[in-house]
N, C-alpha and C positions, 0 to 999 in steps of 0.2 A: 393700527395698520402696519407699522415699521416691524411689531412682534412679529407677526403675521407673512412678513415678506422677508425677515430675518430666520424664521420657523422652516419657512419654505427652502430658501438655499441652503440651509446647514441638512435640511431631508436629502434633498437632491446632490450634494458632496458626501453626504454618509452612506448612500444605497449602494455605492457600488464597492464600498468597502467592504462594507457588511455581506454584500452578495458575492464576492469572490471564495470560490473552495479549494477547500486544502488538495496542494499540488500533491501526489503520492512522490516518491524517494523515487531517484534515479538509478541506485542501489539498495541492496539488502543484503544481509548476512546470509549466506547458508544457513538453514534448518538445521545441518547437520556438524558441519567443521564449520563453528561460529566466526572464527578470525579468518574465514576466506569470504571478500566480498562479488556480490553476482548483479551482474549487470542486468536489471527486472527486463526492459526491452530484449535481449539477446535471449534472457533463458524462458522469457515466454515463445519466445520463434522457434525456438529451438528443443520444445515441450520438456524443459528441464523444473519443472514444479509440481505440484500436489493440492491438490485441495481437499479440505480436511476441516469438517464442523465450523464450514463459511469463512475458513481462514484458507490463503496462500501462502504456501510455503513453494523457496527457493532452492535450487541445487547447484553447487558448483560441479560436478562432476559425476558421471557415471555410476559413480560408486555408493553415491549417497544416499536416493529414491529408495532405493532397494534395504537400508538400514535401517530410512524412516518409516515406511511400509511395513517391517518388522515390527516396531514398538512405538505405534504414533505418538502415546500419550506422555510419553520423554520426551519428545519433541514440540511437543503441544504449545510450550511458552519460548518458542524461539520465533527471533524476529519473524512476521507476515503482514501481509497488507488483508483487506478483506476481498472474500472472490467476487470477482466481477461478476455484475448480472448478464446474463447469456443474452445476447444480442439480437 
């Protein structure tokens, strides 16, 4: 019985460990000028990103969309989150 009830509270202190998900980054690098970092909240307000074969890519600046849109697949393995599912 003591198994049984020892079974039970280590269940019930591990669920919600185990159930917590990965928080995403507060930032990310630009796709394009890697040492420039982008605030994810502002530059999705702000439609400063890409999505690209279920990946998010972020932009620091005007300048950048328009480079990565040029030759995506150089860009391909720079930092992104995955795109969100449309709501």
């Amino acid at each position: 019985m003591k198994k049984v009830i020892l079974s039970v509270v280590i269940a019930a202190v591990m669920v919600p460990v185990f159930a917590q998900t990965k928080k995403e980054p507060e930032e990310i690098a630009c796709a394009v000028m890697k040492d420039h970092k982008v605030n994810i909240a502002k530059a999705t307000k702000s439609k400063m990103f890409t999505d690209y074969k279920g990946r998010r890519y972020f932009f620091c600046c005007a300048g950048c969309p328009g480079q990565f849109k040029d030759n995506p697949d150089k860009f391909k393995d720079a930092p992104s989150i995955p795109t969100p599912k449309a709501k």
